[in-house]
VMD Tcl script that builds the backbone (N, CA, C; Angstrom):
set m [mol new atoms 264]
animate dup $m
set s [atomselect $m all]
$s set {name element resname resid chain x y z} {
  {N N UNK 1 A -36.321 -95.490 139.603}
  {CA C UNK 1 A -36.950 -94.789 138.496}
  {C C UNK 1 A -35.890 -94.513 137.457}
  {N N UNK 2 A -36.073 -94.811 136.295}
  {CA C UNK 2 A -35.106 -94.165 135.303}
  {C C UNK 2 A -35.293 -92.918 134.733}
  {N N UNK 3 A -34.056 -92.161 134.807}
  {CA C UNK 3 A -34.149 -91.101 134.331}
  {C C UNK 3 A -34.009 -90.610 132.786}
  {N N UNK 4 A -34.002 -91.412 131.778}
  {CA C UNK 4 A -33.773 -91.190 130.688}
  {C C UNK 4 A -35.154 -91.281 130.102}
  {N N UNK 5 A -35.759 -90.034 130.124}
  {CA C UNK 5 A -36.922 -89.532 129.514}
  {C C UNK 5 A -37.112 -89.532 128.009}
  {N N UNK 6 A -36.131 -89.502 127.531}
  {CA C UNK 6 A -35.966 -88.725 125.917}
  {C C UNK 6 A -36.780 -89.967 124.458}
  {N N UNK 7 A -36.424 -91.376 125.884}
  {CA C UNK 7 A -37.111 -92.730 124.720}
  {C C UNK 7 A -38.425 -92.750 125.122}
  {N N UNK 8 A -39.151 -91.955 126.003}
  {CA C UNK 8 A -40.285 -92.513 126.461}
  {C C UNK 8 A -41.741 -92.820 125.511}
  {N N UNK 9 A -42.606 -93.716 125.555}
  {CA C UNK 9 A -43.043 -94.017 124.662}
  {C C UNK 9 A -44.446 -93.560 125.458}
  {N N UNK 10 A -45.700 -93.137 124.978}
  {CA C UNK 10 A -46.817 -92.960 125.628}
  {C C UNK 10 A -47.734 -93.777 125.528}
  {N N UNK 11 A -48.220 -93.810 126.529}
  {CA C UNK 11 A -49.150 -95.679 126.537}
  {C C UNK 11 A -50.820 -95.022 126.442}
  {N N UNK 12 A -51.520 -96.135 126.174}
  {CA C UNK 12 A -52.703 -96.399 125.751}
  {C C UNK 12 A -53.302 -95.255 126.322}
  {N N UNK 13 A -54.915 -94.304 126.296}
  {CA C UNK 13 A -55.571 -93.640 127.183}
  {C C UNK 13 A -56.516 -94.624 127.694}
  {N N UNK 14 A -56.686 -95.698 127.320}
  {CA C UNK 14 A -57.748 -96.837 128.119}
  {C C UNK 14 A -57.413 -97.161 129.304}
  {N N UNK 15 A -55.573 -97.605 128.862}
  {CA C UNK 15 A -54.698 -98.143 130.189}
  {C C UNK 15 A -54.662 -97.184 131.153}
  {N N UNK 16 A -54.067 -95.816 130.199}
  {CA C UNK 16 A -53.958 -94.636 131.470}
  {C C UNK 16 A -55.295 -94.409 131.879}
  {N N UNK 17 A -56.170 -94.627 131.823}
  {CA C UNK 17 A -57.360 -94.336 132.261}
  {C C UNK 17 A -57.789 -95.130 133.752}
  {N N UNK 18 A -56.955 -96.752 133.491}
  {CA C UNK 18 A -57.556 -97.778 134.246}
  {C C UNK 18 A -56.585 -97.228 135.800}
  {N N UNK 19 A -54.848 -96.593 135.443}
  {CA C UNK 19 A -53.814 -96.442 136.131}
  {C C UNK 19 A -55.068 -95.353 137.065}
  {N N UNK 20 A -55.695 -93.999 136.327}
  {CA C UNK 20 A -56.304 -93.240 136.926}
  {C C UNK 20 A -57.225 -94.005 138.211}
  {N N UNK 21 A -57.962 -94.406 137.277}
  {CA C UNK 21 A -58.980 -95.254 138.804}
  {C C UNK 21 A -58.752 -95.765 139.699}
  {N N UNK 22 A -57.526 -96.711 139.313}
  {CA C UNK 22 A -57.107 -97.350 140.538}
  {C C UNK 22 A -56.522 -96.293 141.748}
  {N N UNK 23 A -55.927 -94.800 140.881}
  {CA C UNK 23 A -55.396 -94.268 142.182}
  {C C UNK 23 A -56.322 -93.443 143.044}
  {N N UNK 24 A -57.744 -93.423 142.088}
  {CA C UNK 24 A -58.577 -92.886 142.723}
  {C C UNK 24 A -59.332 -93.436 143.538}
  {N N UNK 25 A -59.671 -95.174 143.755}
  {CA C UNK 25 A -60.010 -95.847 144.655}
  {C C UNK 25 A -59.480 -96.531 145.561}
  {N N UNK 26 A -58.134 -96.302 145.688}
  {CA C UNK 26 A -56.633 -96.699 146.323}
  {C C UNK 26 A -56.526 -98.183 146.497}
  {N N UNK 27 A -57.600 -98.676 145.263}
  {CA C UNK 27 A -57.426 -100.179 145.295}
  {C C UNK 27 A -56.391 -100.772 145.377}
  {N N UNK 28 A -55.700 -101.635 145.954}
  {CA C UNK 28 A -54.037 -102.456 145.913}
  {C C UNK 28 A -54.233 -103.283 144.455}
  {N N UNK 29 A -53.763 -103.041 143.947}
  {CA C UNK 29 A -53.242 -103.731 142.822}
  {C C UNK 29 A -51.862 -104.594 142.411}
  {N N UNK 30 A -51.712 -105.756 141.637}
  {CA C UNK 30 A -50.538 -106.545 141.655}
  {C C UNK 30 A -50.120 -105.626 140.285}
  {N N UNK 31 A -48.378 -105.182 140.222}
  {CA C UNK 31 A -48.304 -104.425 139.459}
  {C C UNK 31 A -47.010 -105.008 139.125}
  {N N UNK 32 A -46.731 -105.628 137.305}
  {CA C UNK 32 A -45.831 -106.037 136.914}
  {C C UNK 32 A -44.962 -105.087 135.880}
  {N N UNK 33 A -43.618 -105.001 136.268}
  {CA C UNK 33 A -42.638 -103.739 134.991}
  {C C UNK 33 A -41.126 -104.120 134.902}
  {N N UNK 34 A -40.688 -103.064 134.059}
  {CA C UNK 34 A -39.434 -104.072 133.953}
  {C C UNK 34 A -38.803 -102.742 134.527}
  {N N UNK 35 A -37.943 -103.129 135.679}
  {CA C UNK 35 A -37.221 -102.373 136.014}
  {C C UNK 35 A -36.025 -101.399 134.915}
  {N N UNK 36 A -34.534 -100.838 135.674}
  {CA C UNK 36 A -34.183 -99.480 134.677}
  {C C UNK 36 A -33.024 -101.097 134.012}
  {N N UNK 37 A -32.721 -102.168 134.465}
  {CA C UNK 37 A -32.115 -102.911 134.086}
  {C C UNK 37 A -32.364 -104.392 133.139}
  {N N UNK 38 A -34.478 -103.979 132.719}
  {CA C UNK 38 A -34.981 -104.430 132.057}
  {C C UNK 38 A -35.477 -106.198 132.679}
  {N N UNK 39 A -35.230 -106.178 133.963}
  {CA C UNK 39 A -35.583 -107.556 134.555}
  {C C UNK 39 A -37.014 -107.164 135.185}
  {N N UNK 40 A -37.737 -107.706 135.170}
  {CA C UNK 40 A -39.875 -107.731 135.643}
  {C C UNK 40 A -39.325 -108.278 136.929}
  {N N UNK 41 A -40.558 -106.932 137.460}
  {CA C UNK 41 A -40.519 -106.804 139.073}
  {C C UNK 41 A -41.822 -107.320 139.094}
  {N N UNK 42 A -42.041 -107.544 140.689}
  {CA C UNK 42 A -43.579 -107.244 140.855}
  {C C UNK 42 A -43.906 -106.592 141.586}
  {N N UNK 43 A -44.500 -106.303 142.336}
  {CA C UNK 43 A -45.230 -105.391 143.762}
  {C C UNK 43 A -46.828 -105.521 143.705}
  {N N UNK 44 A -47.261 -105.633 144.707}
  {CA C UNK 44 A -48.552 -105.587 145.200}
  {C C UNK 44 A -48.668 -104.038 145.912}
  {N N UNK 45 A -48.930 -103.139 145.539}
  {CA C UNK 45 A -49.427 -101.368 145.863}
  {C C UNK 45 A -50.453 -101.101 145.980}
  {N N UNK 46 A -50.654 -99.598 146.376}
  {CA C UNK 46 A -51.780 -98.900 145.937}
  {C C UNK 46 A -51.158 -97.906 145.292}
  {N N UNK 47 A -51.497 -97.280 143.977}
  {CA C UNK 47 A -51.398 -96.514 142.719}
  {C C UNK 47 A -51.907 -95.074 143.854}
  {N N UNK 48 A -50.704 -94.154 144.113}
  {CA C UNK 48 A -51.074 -93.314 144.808}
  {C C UNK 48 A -51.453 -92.015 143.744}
  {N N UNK 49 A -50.477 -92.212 143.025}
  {CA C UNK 49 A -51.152 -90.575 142.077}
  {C C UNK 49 A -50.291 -91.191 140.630}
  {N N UNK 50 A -50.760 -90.863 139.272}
  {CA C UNK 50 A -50.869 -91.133 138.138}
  {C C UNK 50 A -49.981 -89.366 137.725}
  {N N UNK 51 A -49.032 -88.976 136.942}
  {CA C UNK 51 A -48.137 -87.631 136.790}
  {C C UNK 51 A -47.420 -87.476 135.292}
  {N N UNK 52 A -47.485 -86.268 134.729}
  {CA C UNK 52 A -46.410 -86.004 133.581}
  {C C UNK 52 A -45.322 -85.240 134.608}
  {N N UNK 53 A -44.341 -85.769 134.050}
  {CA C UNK 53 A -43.327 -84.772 134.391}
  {C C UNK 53 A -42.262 -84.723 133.426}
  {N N UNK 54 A -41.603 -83.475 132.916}
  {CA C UNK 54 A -40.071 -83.773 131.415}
  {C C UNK 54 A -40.618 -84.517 130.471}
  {N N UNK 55 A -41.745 -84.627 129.929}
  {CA C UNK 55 A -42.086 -85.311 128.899}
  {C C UNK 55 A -42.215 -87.041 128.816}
  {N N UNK 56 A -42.708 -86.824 129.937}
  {CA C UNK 56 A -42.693 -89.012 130.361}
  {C C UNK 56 A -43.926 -88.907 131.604}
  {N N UNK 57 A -44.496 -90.330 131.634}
  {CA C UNK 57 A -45.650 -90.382 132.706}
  {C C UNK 57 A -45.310 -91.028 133.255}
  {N N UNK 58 A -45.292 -91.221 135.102}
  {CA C UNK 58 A -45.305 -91.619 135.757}
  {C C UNK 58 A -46.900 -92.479 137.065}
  {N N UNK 59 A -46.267 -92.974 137.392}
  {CA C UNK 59 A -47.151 -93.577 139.056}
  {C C UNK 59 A -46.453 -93.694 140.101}
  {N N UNK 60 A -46.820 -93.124 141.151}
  {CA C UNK 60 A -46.035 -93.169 142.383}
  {C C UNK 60 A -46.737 -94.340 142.954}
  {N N UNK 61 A -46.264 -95.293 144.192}
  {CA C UNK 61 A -47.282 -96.480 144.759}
  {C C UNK 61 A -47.288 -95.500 146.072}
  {N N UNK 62 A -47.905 -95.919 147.126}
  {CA C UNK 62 A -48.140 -95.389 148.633}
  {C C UNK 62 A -46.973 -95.595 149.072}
  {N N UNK 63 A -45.984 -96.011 149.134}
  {CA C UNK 63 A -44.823 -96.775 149.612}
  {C C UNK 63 A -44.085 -96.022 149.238}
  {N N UNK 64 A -44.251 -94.885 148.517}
  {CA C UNK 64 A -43.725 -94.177 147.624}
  {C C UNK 64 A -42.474 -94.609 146.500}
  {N N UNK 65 A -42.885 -95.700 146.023}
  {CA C UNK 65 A -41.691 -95.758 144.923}
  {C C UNK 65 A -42.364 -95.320 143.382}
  {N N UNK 66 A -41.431 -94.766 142.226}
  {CA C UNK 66 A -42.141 -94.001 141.360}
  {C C UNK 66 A -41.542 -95.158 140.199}
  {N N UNK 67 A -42.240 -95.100 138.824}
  {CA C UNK 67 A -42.625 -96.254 138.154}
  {C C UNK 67 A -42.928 -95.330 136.312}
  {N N UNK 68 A -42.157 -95.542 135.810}
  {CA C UNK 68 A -42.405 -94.833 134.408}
  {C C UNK 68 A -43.284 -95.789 133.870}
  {N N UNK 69 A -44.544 -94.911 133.447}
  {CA C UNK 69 A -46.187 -96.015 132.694}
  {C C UNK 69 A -45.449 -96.364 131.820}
  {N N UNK 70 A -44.536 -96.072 130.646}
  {CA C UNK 70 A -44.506 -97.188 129.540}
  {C C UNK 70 A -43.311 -98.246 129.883}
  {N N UNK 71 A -42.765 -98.275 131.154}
  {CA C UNK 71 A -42.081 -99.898 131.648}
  {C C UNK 71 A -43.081 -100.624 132.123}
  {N N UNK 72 A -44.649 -100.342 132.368}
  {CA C UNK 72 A -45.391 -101.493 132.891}
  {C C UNK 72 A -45.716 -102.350 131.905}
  {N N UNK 73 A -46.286 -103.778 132.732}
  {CA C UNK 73 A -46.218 -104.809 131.778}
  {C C UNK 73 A -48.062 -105.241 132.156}
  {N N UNK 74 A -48.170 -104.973 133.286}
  {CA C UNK 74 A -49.619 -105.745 133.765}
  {C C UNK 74 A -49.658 -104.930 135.018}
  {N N UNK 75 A -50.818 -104.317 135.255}
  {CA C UNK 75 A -51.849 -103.342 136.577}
  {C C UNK 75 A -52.933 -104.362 136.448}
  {N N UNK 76 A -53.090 -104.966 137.827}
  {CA C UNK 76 A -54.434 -105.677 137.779}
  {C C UNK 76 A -55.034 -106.602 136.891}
  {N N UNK 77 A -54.209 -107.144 136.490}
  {CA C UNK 77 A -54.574 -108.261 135.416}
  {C C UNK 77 A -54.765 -107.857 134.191}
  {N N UNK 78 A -54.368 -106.509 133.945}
  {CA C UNK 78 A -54.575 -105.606 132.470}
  {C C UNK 78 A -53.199 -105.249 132.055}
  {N N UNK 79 A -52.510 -106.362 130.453}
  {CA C UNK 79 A -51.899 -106.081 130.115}
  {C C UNK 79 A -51.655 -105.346 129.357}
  {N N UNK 80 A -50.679 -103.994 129.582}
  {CA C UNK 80 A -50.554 -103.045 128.547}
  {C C UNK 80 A -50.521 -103.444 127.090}
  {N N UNK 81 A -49.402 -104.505 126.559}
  {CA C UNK 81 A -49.414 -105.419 125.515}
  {C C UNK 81 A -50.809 -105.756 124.816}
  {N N UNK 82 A -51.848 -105.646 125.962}
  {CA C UNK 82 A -53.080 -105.876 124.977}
  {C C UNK 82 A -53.783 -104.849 124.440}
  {N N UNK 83 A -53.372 -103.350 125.025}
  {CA C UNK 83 A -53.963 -102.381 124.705}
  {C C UNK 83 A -53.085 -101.756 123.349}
  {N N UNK 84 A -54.254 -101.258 122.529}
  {CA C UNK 84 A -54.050 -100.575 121.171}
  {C C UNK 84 A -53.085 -99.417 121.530}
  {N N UNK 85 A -52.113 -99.457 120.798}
  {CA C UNK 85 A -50.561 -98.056 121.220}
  {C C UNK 85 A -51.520 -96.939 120.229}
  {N N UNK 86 A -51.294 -95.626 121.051}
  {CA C UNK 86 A -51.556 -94.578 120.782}
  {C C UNK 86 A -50.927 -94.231 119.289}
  {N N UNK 87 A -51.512 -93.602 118.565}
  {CA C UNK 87 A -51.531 -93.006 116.949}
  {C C UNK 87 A -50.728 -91.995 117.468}
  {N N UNK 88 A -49.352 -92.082 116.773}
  {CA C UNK 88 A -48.414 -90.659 116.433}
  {C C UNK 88 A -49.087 -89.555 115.837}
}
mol reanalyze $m
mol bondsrecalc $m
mol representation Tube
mol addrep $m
């Protein structure tokens, strides 16, 4: 997880919406991001809980590894890239 909160950018409410469901139906999802060294991971998870914490959003998977929402690239075949960025 990276800890440098201060660039964090806030992602779509459609996307965060979709992050919500999935953790509410503990569907496994293929989940693509760029790690804290900017190289795309993948993992196949289940989206255990969706979180603000210090001014940045997170997803924990069941496996428990934690995942800052604006490094994802693709949840389930839904690329963030396609979703409209939130109005400052």
């Amino acid at each position: 997880m990276t800890s440098d909160r201060s660039d964090y950018q806030p992602i779509n409410c459609e996307f965060h919406d979709l992050l919500e469901d999935l953790a509410t139906t503990r569907k496994p999802a293929r989940i693509s991001f760029l790690d804290e060294h900017g190289v795309v991971q993948r993992r196949d998870a289940v989206i255990a809980d969706v979180f603000a914490k210090q001014g940045a959003e997170y997803l924990t998977t069941a496996s428990g590894e934690t995942l800052r929402l604006d490094r994802l690239l693709e949840v389930d075949a839904a690329k963030l890239a396609d979703f409209e960025k939130p109005s400052e």
